[in-house]
N, C-alpha and C positions, 0 to 999 in steps of 0.2 A: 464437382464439389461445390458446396452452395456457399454463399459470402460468409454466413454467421458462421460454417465450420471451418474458414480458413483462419492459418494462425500467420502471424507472418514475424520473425526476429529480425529486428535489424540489425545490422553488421558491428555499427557503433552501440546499438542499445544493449543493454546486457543483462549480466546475473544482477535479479531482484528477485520479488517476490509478487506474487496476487490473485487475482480472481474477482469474477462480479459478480453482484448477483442482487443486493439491495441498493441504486444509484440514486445519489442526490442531486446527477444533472444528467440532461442527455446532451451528445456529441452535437457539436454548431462548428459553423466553418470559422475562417479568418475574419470573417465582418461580425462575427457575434460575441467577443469579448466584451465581458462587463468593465463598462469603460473607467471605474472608480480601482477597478483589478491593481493591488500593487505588487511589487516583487519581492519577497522575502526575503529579508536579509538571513546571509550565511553567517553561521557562527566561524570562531576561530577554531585550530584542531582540539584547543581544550573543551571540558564539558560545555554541552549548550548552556547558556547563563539561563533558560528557563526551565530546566531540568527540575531543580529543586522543589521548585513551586508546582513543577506539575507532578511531581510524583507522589509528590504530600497530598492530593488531590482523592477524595473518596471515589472507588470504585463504583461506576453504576450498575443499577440494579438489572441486573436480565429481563426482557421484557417479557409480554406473555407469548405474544411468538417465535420469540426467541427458546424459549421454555420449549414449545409445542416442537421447536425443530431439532429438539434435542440439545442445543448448546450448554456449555461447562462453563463456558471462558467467555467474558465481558473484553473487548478490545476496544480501545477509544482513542483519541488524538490531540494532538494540543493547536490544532487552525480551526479558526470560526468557519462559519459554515462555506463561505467564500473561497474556501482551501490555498492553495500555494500559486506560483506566480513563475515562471523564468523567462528570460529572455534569450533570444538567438545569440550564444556567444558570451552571455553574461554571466553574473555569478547564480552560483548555486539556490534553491531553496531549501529547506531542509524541515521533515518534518518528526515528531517525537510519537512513539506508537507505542502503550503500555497494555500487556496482558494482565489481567488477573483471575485466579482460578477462583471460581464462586462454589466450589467442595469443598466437601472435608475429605477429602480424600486426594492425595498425589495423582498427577496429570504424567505419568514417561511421555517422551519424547514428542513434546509440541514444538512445532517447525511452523516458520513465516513465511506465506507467499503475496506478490506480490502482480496486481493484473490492469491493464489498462486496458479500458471500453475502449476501442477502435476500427470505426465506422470501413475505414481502409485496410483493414488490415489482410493480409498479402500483397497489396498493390502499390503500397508506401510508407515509408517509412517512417514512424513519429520522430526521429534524431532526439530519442531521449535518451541519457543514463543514467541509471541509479546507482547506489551504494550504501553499506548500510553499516553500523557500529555497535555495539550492545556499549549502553549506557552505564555509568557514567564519560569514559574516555577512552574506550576499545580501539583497536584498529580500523580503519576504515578497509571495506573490503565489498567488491565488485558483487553487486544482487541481480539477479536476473527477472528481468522487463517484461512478462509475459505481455503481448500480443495481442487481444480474442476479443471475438463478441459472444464465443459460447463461457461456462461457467467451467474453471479448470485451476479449483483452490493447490491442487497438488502437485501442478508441472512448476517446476522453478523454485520449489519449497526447500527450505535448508533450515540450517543454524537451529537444529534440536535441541530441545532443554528439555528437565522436566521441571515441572511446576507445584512445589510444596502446595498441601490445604492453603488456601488464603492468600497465597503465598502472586506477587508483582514481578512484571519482569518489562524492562525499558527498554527499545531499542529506539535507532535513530538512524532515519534515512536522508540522502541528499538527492537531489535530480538535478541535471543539468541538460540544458538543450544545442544541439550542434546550431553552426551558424545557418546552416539553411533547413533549422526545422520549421516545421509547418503552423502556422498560429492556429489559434483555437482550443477551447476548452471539453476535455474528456474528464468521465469519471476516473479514479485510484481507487481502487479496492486496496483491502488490503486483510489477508486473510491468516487466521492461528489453525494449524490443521495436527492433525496427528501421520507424522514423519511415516510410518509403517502403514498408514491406511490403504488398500484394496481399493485404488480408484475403478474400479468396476462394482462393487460394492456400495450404494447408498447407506448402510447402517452403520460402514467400516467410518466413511466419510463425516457422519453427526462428531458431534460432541466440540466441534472448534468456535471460533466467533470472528466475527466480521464488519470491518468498517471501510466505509466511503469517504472520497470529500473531492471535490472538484480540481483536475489538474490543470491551469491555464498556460499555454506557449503565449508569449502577447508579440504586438506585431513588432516586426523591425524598426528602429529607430529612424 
């Protein structure tokens, strides 16, 4: 089996969400962290205090390729482009991901997945986990970490809704790194799929949307 088709779960990483496929950075080892990289502070279990602000936030517009690939759903995030931060052991970062349907028509069962680009993946572990909350103050609950260097928006997908015309939907994830994960910054996807989709199916698969943003381990203290 060839590298880009193995997946690899690690023991500690778990239920999230993802998939890649548009990347804002490509995989660099322990010595290529951007050295300005800081570490996102974790909110408390009450709402994230930037919630508001970003949910008030206008919906962007679908792009034209976005259009051409079929998309419904604009998904976006509240980190600059520099993405989130955690350290071996330390606290959480935490990031806010809002859907919106750009129809006029109901979306059933759009489900979040969750995918990390990884260079290593069967051979090592990244010691991440994630978890995830539907906004504003949900339970916090175990999301599963997919793995991959292949494109696999479906495996790991959960927490179905459907999605009113126009209609916004907030969730919020945290990651944390075990004490001996590995440094170094990988793309997070992070994908709106349709729950019932036919992953053997390309057409079944259209109609979701899709964002990036760089995940950084930084090195040990």
């Amino acid at each position: 089996m060839s590298r880009r088709n193995r997946r690899f779960r690690a023991a500690p990483v778990v239920p999230v969400l993802l998939a890649a496929s548009a990347l804002l950075v490509t995989g660099c080892d322990s010595h290529s962290d951007a050295p300005d990289a800081k570490e996102s502070p974790a909110p408390a279990d009450g709402p994230h205090p930037g919630l508001e602000a970003f949910h008030a936030e206008d919906c962007p517009e679908l792009t034209t390729g976005e259009k051409e690939n079929g998309n419904l759903i604009t998904l976006t995030h509240d980190q600059p482009e520099k993405g989130v931060a955690v350290r071996p052991g330390g606290a959480p970062a935490t990031v806010l991901v809002k859907l919106c349907n750009t129809t006029d028509r109901p979306l059933p069962g759009i489900a979040l997945s969750t995918q990390l680009e990884w260079s290593d993946a069967g051979e090592r572990s990244p010691g991440l986990k994630a978890e995830r909350r539907e906004a504003p103050d949900g339970t916090w609950r175990a999301a599963e970490l997919v793995v991959a260097n292949d494109h696999q928006p479906l495996t790991g997908a959960d927490a179905p809704r459907d999605l009113a015309p126009g209609a916004t939907r907030v969730v919020e994830y945290r990651f944390r790194a075990a004490e001996d994960a590995p440094a170094g910054a990988r793309p997070l996807t992070i994908h709106a799929v349709r729950a019932d989709a036919d992953p053997g199916d390309n057409e079944e698969m259209r109609g979701g949307g899709t964002s990036s943003l760089p995940l950084r381990v930084l090195p040990r203290d």
